[in-house]
C-alpha positions as CSV (number, residue, x, y, z in Angstrom):
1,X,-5.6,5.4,-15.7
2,X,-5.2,1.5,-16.3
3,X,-0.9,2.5,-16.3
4,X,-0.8,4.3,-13.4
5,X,-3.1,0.9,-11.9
6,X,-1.0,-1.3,-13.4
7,X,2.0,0.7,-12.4
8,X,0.6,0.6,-8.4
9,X,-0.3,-2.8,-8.7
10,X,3.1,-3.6,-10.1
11,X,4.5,-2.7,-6.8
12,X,2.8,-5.9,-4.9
13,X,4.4,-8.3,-7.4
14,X,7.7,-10.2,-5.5
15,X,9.2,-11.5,-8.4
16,X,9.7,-10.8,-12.5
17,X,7.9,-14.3,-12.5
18,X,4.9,-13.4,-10.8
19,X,5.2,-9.9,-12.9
20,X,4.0,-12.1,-16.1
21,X,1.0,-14.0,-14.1
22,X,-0.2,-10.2,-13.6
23,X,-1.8,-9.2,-17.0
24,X,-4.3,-7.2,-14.7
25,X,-5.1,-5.9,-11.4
26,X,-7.5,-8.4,-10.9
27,X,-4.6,-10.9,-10.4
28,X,-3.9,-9.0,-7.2
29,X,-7.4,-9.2,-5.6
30,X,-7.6,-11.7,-2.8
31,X,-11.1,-13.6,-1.4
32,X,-13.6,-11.0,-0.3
33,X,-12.0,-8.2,-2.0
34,X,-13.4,-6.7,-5.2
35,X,-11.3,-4.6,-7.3
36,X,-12.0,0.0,-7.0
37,X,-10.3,1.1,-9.5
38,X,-11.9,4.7,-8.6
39,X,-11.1,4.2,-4.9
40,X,-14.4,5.2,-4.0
41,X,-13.8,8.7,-5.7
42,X,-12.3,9.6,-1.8
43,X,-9.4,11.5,-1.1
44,X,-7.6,11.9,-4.7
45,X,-6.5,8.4,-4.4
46,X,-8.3,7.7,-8.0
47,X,-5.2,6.8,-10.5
48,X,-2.7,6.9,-7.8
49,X,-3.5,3.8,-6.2
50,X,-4.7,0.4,-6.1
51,X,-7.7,0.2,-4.0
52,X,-10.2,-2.9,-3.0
53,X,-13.1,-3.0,-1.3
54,X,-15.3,-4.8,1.0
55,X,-18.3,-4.1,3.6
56,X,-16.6,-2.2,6.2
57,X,-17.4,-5.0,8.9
58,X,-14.6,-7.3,6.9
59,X,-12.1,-4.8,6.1
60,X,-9.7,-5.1,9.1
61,X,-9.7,-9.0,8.3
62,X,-9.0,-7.9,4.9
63,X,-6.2,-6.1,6.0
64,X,-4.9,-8.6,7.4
65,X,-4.9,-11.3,4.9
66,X,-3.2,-8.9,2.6
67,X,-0.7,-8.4,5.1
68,X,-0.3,-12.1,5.1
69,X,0.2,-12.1,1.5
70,X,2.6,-9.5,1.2
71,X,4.9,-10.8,3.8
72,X,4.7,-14.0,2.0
73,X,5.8,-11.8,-0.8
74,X,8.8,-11.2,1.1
75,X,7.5,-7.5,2.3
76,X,8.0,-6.8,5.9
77,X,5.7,-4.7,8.1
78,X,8.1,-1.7,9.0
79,X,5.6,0.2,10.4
80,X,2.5,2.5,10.5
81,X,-0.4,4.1,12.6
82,X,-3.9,3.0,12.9
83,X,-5.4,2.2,9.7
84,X,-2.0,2.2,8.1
85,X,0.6,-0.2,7.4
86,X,4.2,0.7,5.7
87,X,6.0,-2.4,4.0
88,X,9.5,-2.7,3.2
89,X,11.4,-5.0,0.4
90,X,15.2,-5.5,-0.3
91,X,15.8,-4.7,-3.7
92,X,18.4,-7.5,-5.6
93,X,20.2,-4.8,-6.6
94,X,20.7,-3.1,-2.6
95,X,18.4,-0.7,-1.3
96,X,14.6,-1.2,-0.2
97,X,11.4,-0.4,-1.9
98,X,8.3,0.9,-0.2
99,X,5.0,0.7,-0.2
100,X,1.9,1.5,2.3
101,X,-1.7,-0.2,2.4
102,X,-4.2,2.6,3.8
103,X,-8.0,1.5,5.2
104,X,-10.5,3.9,4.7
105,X,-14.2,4.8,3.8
106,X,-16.4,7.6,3.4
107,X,-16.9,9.9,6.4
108,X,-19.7,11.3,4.9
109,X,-21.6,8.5,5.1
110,X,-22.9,6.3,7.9
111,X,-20.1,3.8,9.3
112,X,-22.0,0.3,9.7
113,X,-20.9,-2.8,8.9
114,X,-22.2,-2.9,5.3
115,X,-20.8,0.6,4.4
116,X,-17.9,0.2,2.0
117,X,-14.3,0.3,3.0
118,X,-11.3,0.3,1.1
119,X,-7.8,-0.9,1.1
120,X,-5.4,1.6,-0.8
121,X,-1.9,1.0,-2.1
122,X,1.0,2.8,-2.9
123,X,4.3,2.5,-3.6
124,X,6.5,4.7,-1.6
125,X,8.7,6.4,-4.2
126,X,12.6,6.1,-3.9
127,X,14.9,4.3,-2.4
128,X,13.7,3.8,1.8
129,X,16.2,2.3,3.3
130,X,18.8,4.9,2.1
131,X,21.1,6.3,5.1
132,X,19.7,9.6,5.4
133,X,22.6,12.2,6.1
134,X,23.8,12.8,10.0
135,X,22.4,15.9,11.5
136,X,25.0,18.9,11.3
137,X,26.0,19.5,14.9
138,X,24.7,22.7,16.7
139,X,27.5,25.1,16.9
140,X,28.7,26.5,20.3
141,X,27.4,29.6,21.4
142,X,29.8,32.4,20.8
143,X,32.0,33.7,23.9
């Protein structure tokens, strides 16, 4: 499981440099985070991505300081939904990589401020800034 985490977490990094400072996830845990390496057992996310969490009532500032950080990464915020953010990042080599930070918590439990939230990572696999092929036009109704 501690490859697949590494792996996950490997997809914040911006640089080969930074690559070597990051012997371990912790590295990637930022003020007022602390490190889920089981992502709160929630939604298969265990092993798949890198997760964080904080009391619920902090998350959303969370959020944003990581999207701070990973802009200052050079990730840019492409888009998303609520709770959802999808970041892009030129490869040197042409192409973009992906990756997506997802909040959640457990629905199962009450919601308040000092329930747990989480901050989930993953890298969006491929190449997303590939030109995706032109829709074949619709052929003309027969006569």
């Amino acid at each position: 499981m501690k490859i697949v985490m590494m792996a996950a977490a490997a997809a914040l990094l911006a640089t080969p440099a930074m690559a070597q400072d990051a012997a371990s996830p912790e590295n990637l845990v930022l003020p007022g985070a602390t490190l889920a390496p089981d992502c709160g057992n929630l939604y298969g996310l265990a092993g798949r991505a890198f997760c964080v969490s904080a009391p619920l009532a902090g998350i959303g500032a969370l959020a944003d300081a990581y999207v701070a950080d990973l802009q200052s990464k050079g990730w840019i915020p492409a888009g998303g939904e609520d709770n959802r953010v999808v970041f892009v990042r030129r490869r040197d080599t042409g192409g973009c990589d992906g990756l997506q930070m997802q909040a959640f918590y457990d629905t199962s439990r009450p919601a308040g401020p000092d329930a747990i939230g989480y901050l989930g990572f993953g890298p969006i696999p491929g190449n997303v800034c590939s030109d995706q092929p032109a829709a074949a036009p619709t052929p003309a109704p027969a006569q």
